[in-house]
VEXFIVO-248941 format. One record per residue (C-alpha): residue number from 1; z, x, y. Coordinates in nm, 3 decimals. Each point is the difference from the previous one (the first is absolute). Layout:
VEXFIVO-248941
@lotor->NUM	Z->Z	X->X	Y->Y $
...
end
This chain:
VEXFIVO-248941
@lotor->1	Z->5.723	X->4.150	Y->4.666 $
@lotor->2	Z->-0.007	X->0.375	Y->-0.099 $
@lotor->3	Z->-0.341	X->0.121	Y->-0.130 $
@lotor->4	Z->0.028	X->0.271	Y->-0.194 $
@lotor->5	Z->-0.257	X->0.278	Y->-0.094 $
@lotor->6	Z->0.017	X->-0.154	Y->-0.427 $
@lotor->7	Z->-0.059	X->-0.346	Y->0.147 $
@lotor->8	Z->-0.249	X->0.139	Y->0.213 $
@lotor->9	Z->-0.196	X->0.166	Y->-0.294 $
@lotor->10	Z->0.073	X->-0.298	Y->-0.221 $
@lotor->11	Z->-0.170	X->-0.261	Y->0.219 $
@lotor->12	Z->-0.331	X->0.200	Y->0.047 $
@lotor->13	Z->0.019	X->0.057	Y->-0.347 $
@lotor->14	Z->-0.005	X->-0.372	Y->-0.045 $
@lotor->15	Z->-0.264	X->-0.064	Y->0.203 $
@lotor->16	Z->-0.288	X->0.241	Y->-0.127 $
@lotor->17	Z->0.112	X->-0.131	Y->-0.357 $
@lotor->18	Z->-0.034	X->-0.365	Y->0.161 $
@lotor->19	Z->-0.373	X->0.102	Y->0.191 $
@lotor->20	Z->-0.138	X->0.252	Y->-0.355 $
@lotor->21	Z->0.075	X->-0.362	Y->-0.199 $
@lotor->22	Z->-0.151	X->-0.222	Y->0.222 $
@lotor->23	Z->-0.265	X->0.271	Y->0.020 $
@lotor->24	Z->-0.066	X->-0.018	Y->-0.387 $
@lotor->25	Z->0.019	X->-0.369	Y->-0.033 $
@lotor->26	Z->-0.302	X->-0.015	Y->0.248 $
@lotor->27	Z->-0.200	X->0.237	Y->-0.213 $
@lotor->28	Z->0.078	X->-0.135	Y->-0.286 $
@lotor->29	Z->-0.182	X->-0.326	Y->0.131 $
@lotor->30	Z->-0.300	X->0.176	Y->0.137 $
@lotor->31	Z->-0.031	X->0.148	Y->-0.320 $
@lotor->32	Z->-0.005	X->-0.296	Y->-0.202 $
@lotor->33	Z->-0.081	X->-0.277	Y->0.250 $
@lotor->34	Z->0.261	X->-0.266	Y->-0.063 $
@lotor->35	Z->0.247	X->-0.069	Y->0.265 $
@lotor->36	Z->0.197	X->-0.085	Y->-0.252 $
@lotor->37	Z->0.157	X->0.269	Y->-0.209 $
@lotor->38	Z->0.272	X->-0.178	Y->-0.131 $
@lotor->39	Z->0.110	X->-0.352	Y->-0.026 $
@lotor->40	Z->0.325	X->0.078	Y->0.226 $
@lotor->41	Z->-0.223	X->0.118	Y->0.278 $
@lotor->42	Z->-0.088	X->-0.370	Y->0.048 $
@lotor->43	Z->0.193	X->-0.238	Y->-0.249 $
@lotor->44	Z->-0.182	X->-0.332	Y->0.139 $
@lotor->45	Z->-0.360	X->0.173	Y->0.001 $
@lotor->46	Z->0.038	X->0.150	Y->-0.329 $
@lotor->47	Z->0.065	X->-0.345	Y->-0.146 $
@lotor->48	Z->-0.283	X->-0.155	Y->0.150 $
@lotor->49	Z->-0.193	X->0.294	Y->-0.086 $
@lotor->50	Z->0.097	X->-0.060	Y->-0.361 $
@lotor->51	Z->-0.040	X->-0.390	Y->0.009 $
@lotor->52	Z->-0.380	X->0.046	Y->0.128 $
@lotor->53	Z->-0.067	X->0.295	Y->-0.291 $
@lotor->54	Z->0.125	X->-0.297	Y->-0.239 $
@lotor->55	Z->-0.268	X->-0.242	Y->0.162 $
@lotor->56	Z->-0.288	X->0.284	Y->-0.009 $
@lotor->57	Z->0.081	X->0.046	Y->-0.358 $
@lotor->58	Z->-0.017	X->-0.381	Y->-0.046 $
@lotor->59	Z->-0.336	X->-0.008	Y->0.180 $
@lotor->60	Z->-0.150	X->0.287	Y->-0.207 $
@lotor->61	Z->0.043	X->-0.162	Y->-0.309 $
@lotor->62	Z->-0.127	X->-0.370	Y->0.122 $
@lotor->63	Z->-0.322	X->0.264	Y->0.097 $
@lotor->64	Z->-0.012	X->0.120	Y->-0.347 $
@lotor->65	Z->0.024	X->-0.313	Y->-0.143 $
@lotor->66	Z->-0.267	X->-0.128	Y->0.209 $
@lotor->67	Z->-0.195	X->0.259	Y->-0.129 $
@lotor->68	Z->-0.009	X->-0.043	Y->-0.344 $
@lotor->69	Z->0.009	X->-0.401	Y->0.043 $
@lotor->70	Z->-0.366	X->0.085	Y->0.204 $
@lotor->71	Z->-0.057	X->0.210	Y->-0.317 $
@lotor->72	Z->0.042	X->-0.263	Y->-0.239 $
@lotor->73	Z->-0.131	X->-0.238	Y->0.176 $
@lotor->74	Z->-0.316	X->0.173	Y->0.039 $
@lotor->75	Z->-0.088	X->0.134	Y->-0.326 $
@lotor->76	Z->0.100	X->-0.415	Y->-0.158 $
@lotor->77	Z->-0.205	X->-0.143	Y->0.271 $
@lotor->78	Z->-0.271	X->0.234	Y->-0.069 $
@lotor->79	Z->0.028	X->-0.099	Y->-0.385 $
@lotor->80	Z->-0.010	X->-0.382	Y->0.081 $
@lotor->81	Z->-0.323	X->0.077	Y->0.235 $
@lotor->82	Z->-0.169	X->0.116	Y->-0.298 $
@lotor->83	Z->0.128	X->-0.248	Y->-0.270 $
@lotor->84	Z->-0.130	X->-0.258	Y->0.278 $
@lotor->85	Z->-0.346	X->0.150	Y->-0.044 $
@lotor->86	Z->0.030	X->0.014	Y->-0.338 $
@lotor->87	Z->0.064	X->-0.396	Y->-0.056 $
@lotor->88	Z->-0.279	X->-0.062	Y->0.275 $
@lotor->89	Z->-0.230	X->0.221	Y->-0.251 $
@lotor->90	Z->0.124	X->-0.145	Y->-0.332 $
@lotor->91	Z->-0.040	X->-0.341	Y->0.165 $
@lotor->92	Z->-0.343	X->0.028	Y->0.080 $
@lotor->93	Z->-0.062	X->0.110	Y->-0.326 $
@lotor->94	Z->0.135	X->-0.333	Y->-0.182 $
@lotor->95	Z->-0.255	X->-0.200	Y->0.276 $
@lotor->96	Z->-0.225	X->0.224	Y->-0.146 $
@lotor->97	Z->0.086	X->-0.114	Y->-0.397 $
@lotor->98	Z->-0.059	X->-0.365	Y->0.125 $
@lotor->99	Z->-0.409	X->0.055	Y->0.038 $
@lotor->100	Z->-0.167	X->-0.238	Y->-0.256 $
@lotor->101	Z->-0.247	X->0.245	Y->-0.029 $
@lotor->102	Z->0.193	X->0.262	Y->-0.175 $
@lotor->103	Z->0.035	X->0.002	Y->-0.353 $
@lotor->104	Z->0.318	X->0.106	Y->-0.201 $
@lotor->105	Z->-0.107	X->0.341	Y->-0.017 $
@lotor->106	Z->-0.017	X->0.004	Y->0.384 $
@lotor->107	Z->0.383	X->-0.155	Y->0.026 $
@lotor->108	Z->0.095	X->0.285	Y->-0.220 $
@lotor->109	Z->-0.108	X->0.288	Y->0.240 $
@lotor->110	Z->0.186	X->-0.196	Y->0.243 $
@lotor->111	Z->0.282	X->0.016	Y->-0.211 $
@lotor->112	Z->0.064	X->0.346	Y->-0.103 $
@lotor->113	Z->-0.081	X->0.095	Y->0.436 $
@lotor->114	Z->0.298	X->-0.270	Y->0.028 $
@lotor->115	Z->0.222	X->0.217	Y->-0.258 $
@lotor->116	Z->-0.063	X->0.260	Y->0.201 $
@lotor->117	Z->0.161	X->-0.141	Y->0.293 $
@lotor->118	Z->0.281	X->-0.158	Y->-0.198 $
@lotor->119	Z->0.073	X->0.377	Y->-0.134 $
@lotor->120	Z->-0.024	X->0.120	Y->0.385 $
@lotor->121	Z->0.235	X->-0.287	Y->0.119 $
@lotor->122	Z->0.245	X->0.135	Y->-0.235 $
@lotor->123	Z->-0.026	X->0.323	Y->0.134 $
@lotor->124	Z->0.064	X->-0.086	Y->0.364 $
@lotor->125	Z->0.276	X->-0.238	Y->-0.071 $
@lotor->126	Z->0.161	X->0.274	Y->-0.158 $
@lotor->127	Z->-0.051	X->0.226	Y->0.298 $
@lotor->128	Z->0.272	X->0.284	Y->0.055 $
@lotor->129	Z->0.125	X->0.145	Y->0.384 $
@lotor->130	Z->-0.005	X->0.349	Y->0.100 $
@lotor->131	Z->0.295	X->0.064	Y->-0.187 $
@lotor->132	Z->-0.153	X->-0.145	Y->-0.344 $
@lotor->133	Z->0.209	X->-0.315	Y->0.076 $
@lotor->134	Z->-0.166	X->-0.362	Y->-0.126 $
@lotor->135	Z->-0.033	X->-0.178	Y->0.297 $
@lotor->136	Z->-0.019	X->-0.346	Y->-0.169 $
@lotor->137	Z->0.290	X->0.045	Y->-0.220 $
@lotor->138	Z->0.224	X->-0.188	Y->0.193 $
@lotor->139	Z->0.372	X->0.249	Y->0.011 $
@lotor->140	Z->-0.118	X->0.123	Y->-0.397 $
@lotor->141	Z->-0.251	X->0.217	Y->0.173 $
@lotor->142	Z->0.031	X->0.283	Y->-0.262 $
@lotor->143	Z->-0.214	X->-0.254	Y->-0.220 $
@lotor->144	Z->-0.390	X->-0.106	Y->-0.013 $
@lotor->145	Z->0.057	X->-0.383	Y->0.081 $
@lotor->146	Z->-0.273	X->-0.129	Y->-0.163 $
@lotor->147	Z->-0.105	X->0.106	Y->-0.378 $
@lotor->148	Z->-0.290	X->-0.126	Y->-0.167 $
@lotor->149	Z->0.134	X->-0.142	Y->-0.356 $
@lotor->150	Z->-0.179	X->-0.208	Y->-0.287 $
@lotor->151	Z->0.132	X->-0.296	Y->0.166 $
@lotor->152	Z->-0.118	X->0.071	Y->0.322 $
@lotor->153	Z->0.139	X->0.201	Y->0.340 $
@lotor->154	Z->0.378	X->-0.020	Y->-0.013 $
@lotor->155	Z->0.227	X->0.071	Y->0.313 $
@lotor->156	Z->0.262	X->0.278	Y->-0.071 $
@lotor->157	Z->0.126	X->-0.020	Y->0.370 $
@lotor->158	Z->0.311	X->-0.181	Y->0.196 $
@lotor->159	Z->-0.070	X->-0.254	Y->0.279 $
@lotor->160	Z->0.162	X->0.217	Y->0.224 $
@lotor->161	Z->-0.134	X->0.121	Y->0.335 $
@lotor->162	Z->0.073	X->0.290	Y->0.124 $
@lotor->163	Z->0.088	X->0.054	Y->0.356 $
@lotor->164	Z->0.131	X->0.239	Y->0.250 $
@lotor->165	Z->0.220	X->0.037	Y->0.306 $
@lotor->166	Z->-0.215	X->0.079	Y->0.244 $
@lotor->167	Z->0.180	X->-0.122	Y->0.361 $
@lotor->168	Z->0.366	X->-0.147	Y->0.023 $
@lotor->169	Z->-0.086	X->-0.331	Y->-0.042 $
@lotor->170	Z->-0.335	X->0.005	Y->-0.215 $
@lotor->171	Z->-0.094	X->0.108	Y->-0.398 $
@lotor->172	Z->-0.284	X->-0.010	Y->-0.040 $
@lotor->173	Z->-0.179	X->-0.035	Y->-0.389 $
@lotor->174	Z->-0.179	X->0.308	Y->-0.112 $
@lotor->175	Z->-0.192	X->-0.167	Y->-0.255 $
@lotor->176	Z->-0.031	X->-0.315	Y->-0.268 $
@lotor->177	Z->0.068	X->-0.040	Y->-0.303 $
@lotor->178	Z->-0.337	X->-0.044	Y->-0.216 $
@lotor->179	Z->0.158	X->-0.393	Y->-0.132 $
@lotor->180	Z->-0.048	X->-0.103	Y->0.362 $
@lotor->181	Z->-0.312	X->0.154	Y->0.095 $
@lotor->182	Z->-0.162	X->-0.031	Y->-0.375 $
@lotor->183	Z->0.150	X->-0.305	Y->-0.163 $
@lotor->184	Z->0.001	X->-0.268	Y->0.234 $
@lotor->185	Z->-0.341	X->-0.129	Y->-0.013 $
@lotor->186	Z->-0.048	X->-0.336	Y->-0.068 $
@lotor->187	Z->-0.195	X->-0.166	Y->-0.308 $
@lotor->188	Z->-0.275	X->-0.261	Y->0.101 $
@lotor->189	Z->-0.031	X->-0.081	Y->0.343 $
@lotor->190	Z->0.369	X->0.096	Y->0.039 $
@lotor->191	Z->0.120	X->-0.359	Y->0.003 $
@lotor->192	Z->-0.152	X->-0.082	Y->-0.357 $
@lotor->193	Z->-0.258	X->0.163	Y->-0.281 $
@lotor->194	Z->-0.267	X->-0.207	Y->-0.159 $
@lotor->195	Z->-0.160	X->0.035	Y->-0.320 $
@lotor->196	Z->-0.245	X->-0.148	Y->-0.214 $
@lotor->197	Z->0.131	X->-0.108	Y->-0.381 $
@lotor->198	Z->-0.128	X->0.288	Y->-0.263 $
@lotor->199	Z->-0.173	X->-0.308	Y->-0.186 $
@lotor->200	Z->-0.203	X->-0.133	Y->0.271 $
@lotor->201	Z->-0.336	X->-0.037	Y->-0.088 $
@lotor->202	Z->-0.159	X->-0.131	Y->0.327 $
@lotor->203	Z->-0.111	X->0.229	Y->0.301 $
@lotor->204	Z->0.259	X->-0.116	Y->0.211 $
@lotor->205	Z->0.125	X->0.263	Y->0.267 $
@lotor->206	Z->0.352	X->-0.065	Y->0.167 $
@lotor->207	Z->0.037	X->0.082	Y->0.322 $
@lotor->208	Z->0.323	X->0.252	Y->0.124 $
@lotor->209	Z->0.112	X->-0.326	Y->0.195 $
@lotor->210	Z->0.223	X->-0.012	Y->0.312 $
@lotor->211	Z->0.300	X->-0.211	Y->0.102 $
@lotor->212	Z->-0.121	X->-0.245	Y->0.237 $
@lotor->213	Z->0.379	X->-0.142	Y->0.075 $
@lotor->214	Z->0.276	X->0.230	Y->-0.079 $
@lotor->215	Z->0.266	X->-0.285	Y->0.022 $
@lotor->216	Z->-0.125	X->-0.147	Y->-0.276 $
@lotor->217	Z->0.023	X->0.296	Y->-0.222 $
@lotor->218	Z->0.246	X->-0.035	Y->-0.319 $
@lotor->219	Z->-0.088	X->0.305	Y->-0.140 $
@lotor->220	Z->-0.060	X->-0.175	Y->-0.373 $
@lotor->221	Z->-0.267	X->0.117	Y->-0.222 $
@lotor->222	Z->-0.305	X->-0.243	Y->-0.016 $
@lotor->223	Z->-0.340	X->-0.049	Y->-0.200 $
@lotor->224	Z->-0.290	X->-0.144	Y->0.079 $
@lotor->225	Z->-0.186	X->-0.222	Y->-0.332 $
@lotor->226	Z->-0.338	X->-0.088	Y->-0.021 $
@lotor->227	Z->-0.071	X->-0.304	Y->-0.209 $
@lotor->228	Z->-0.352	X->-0.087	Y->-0.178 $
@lotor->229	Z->-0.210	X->-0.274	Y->0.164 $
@lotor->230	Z->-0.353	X->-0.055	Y->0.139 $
@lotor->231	Z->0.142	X->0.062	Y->0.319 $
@lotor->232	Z->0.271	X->0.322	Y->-0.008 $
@lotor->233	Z->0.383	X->-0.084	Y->0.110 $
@lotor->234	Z->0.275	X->0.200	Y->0.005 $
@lotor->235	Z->0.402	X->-0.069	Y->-0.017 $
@lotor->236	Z->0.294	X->0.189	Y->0.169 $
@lotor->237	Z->0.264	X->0.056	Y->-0.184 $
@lotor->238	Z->0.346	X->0.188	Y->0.124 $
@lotor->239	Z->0.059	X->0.159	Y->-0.323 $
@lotor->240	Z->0.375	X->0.140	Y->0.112 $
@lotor->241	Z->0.085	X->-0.408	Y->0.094 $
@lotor->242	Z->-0.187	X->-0.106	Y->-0.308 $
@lotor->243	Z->-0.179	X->-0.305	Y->0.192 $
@lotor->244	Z->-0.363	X->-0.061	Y->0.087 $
@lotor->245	Z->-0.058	X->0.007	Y->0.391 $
@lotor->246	Z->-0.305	X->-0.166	Y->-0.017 $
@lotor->247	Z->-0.299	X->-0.084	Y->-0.253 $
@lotor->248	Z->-0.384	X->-0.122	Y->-0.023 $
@lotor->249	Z->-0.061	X->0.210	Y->0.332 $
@lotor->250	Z->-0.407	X->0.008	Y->0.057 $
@lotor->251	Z->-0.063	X->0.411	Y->-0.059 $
@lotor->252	Z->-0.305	X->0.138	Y->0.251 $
@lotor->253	Z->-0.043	X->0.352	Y->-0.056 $
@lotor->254	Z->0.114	X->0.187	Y->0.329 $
@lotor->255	Z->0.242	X->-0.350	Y->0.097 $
@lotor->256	Z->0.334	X->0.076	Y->0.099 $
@lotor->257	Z->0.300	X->-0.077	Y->-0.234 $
@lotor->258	Z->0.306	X->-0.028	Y->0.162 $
@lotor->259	Z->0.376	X->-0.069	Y->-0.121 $
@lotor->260	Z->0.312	X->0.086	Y->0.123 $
@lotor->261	Z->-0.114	X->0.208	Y->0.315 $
@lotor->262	Z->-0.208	X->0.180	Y->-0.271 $
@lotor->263	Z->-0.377	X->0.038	Y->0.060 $
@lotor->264	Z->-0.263	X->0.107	Y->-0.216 $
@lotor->265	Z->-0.352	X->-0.017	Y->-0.145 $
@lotor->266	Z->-0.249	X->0.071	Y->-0.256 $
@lotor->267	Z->-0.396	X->0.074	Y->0.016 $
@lotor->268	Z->-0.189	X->-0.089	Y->-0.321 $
@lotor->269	Z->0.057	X->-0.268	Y->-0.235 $
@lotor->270	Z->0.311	X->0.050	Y->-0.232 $
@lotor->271	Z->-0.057	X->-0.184	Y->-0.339 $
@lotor->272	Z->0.208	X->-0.254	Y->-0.170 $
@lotor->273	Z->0.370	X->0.131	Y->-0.053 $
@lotor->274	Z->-0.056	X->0.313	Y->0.193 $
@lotor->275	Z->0.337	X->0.054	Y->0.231 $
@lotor->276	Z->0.105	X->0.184	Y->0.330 $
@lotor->277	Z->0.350	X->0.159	Y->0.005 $
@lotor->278	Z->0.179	X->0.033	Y->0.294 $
@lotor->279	Z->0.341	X->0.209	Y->0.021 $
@lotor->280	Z->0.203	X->0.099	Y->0.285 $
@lotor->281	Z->-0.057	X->0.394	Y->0.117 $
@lotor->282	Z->0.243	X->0.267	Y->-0.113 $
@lotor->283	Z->0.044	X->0.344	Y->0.116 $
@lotor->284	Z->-0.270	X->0.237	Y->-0.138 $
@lotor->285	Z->-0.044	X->0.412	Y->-0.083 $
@lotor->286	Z->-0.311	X->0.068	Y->0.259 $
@lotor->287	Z->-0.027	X->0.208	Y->-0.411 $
@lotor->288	Z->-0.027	X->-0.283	Y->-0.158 $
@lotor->289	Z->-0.203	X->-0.179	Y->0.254 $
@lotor->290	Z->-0.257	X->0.319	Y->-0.042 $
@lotor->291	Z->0.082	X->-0.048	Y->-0.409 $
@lotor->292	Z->-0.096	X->-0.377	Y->-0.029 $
@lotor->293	Z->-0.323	X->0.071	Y->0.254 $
@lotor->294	Z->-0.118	X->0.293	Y->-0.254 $
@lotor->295	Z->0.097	X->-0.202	Y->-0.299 $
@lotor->296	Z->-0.230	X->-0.277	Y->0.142 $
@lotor->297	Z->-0.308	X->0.183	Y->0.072 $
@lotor->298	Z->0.017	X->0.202	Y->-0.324 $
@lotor->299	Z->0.012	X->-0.295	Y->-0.227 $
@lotor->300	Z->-0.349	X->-0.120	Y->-0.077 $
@lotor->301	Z->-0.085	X->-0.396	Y->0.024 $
@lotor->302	Z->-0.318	X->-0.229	Y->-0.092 $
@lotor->303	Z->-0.057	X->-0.339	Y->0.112 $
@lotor->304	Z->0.089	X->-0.193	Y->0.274 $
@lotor->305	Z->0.374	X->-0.057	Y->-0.117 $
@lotor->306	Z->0.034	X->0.352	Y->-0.032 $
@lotor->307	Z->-0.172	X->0.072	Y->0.386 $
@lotor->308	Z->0.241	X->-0.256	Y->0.148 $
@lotor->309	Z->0.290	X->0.237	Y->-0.135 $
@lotor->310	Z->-0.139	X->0.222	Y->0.134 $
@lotor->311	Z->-0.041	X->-0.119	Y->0.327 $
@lotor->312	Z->0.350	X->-0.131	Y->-0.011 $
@lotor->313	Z->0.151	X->0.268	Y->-0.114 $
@lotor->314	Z->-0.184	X->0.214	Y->0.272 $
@lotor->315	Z->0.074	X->-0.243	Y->0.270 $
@lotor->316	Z->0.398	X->0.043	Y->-0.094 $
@lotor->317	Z->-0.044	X->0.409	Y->-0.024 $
@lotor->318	Z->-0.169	X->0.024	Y->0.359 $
@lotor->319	Z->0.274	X->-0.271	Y->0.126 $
@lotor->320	Z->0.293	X->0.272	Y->-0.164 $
@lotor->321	Z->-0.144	X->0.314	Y->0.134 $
@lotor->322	Z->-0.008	X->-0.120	Y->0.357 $
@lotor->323	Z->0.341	X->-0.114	Y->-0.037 $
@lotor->324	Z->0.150	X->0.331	Y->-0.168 $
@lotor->325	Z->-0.204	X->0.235	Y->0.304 $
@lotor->326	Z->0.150	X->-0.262	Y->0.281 $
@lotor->327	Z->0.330	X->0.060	Y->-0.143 $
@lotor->328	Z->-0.103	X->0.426	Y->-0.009 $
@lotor->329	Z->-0.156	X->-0.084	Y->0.379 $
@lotor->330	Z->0.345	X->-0.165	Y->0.096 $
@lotor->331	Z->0.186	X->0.327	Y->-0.068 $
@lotor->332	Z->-0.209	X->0.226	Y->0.132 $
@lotor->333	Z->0.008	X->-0.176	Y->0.343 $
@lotor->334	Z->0.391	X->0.010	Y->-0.032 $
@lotor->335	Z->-0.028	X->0.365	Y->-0.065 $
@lotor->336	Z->-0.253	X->0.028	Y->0.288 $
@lotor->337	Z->0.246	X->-0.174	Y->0.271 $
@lotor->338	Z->0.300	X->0.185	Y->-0.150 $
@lotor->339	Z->-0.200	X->0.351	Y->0.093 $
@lotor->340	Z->-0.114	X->-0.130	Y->0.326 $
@lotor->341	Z->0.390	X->-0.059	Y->0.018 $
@lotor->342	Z->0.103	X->0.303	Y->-0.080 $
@lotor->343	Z->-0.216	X->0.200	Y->0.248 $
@lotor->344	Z->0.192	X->-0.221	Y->0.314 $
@lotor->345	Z->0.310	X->0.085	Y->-0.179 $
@lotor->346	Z->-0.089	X->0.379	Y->-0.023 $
@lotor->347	Z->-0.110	X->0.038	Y->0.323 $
@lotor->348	Z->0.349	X->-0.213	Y->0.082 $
@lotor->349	Z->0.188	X->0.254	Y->-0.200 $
@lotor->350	Z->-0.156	X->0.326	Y->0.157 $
@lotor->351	Z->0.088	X->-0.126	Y->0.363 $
@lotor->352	Z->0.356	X->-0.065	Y->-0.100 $
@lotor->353	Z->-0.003	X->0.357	Y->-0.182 $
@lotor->354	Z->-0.105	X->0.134	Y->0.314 $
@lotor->355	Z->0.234	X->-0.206	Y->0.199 $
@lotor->356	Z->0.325	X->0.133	Y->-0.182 $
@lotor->357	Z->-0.097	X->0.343	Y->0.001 $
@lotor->358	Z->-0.060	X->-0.042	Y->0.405 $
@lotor->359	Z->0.376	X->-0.091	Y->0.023 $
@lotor->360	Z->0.121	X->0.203	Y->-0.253 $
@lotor->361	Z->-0.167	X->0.335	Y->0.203 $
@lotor->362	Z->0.188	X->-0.136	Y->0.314 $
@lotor->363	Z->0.314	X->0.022	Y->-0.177 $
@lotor->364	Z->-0.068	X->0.335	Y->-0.166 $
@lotor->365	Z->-0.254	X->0.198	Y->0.175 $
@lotor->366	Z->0.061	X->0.280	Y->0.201 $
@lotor->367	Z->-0.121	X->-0.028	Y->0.376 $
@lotor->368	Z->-0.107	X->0.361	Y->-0.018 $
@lotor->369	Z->-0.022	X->0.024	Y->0.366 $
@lotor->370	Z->0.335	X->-0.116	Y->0.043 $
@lotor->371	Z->0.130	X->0.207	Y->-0.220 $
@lotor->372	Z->-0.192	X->0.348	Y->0.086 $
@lotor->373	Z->0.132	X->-0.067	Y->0.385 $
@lotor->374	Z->0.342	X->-0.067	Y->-0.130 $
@lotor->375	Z->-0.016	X->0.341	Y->-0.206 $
@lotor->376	Z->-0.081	X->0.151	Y->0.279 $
@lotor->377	Z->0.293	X->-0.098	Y->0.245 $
@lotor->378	Z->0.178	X->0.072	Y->-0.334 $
@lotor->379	Z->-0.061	X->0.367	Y->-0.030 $
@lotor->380	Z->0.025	X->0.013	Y->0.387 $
@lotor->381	Z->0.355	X->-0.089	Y->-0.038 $
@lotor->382	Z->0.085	X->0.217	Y->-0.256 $
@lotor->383	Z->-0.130	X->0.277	Y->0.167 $
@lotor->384	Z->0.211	X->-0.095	Y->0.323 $
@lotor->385	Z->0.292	X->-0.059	Y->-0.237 $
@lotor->386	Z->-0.048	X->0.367	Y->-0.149 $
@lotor->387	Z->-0.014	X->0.157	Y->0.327 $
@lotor->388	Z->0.244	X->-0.131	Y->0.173 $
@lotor->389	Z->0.250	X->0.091	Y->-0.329 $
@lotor->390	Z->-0.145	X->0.325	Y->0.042 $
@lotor->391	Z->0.151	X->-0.012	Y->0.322 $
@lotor->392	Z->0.326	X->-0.181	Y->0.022 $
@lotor->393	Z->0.089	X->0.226	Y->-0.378 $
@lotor->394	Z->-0.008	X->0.336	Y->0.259 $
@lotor->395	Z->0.206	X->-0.103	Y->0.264 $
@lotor->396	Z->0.369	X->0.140	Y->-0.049 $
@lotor->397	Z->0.195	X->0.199	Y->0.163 $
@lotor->398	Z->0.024	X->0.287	Y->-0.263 $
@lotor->399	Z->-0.390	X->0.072	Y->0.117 $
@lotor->400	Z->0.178	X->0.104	Y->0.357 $
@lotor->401	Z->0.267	X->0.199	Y->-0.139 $
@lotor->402	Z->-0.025	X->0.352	Y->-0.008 $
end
């Protein structure tokens, strides 16, 4: 094959162009650090490259999630901490009311320090986040939840709980609404409420009762009759059946009663037609719980039919309040294992953050000493290219004639 002097000039040509863009290429990648500087320099690596930036992404906002789910958390277990307290306080204040020794005037000191708490319960149910969001609303948390009204503290909230995605596989709730922390007290002893009639006139004081046989629970309302006689006696009656259960049963003050896998008992000696009811437990405001308790020790009473209300009614109060904080306790240890949770899943999260970005650098990363040795052979090729051209462009035989 005939070489000529164009072909000659054309090639060397060729190959400083070929050795100046290789040349730039490897600057350009010491300059910005990627080995990568365009998907077509590596079409596999660049889509694996792209598939782990889609996973980082993923894993950044599980991590902010987390966050503000710790967040939430925080600031409603902190609230239900305090509300705790506050029932403890406002319980040992209705104890307090029961002391024979106090007179009305006493029980209504005790009252207006229990208003006080009712008005401060009210204020932490309606607690707000860091970004003035209710955090007991349920999803309406642009509203208060609770308003105080002439009827008592109504719920404006959803039951809805709010959650977030905080790992592939887990939400996780940021919150409660306030009807599930708030509202789901029980009345009585939880399983049924007793009262004393309003005409009683004997000093009869019924106890708060337990079930002593749940199978035998019908979940009827009863009441207990005490007939006149030398020697008292009492009849059951199931007032929802409309039958007697039993009659002319001997009465001993402190003796229990039992019917149906019901159990209670009264201290004193109710008079002639004085009656016991006994209803099954509903659902109860921890507000109205508070309500009914102030109610009780504000109204004045005389006489022994009046201080067996009273005891009653106090016996039924303190029996409500523990059974609206256990409900407020119950949450707050949810909240409590849901933040103990979160801190595994964090810590989960930041490894796997970590992780990708590891493999990710090993895709794109520039092995800068690699790369500044290769720039070197780089420009020591060029320059051999450029001399040699140098060379081979002055040899012709018009340089020998004269």
């Amino acid at each position: 094959m005939r070489i000529s002097t164009a072909m000659i000039h054309e090639g060397s040509v060729q190959a400083m162009q070929k050795q100046q863009s290789e040349l730039l290429r490897t600057q350009q990648q010491l300059s910005s650090g990627q080995r990568m500087l365009a998907p077509s320099d590596d079409p596999i690596g660049a889509s694996q490259a792209l598939t782990l930036r889609s996973a980082e992404a993923i894993t950044a906002q599980y991590a902010t999630n987390q966050s503000a789910a710790q967040a939430s958390l925080s600031l409603a277990e902190s609230s239900l901490g305090t509300i705790g307290e506050l029932l403890n306080s406002a319980r040992t204040l209705v104890v307090n009311a029961g002391n024979g020794s106090l007179t009305n005037s006493d029980r209504q000191s005790i009252a207006i320090e229990l208003r006080g708490m009712y008005k401060e319960l009210l204020g932490l149910a309606n607690s707000r986040d860091g970004q003035g969001r209710f955090l007991f609303a349920g999803f309406q948390d642009g509203t208060a939840p609770f308003s105080d009204t002439a009827a008592g503290v109504v719920y404006n909230g959803d039951q809805g709980r709010p959650a977030m995605a905080v790992s592939g596989a887990r939400e996780m709730p940021a919150s409660d609404n306030g009807h599930s922390i708030f509202e789901l007290g029980r009345s009585g002893n939880g399983v049924f409420e007793t009262s004393t009639a309003a005409a009683n006139t004997g000093s009869g004081i019924a106890s708060v009762g337990l079930v002593y046989d749940a199978s035998l629970l019908t979940g009827h309302s009863y009441r207990v009759d005490f007939a006149a006689g030398a020697a008292r006696s009492y009849s059951v009656i199931d007032v929802t059946a409309g039958t007697t259960l039993s009659a002319g049963n001997a009465y001993a003050s402190g003796t229990a009663i039992r019917f149906d896998g019901i159990e209670i008992s009264l201290e004193g000696a109710p008079a002639a037609g004085d009656s016991v009811n006994v209803v099954p437990s509903t659902n109860q405001s921890i507000f109205k719980t508070l309500s009914d308790a102030i109610t009780t020790i504000s109204t004045p009473y005389t006489g022994a039919a009046g201080s067996a209300r009273f005891a009653t009614q106090l016996g039924s109060a303190l029996a409500e309040i523990d059974s609206g904080t256990e409900r407020v306790l119950t949450v707050r240890s949810e909240f409590g294992s849901y933040l103990s949770e979160l801190e595994t899943l964090r810590s989960a999260t930041a490894g796997r953050s970590e992780f990708l970005a590891r493999q990710r650098a090993g895709l794109e990363d520039l092995d800068y000493a690699k790369a500044a040795s290769e720039l070197s052979r780089q420009q020591l090729v060029l320059e051999a290219a450029q001399r040699t051209y140098a060379k081979v462009s002055s040899m012709s035989l018009f340089n020998y004639l004269g």
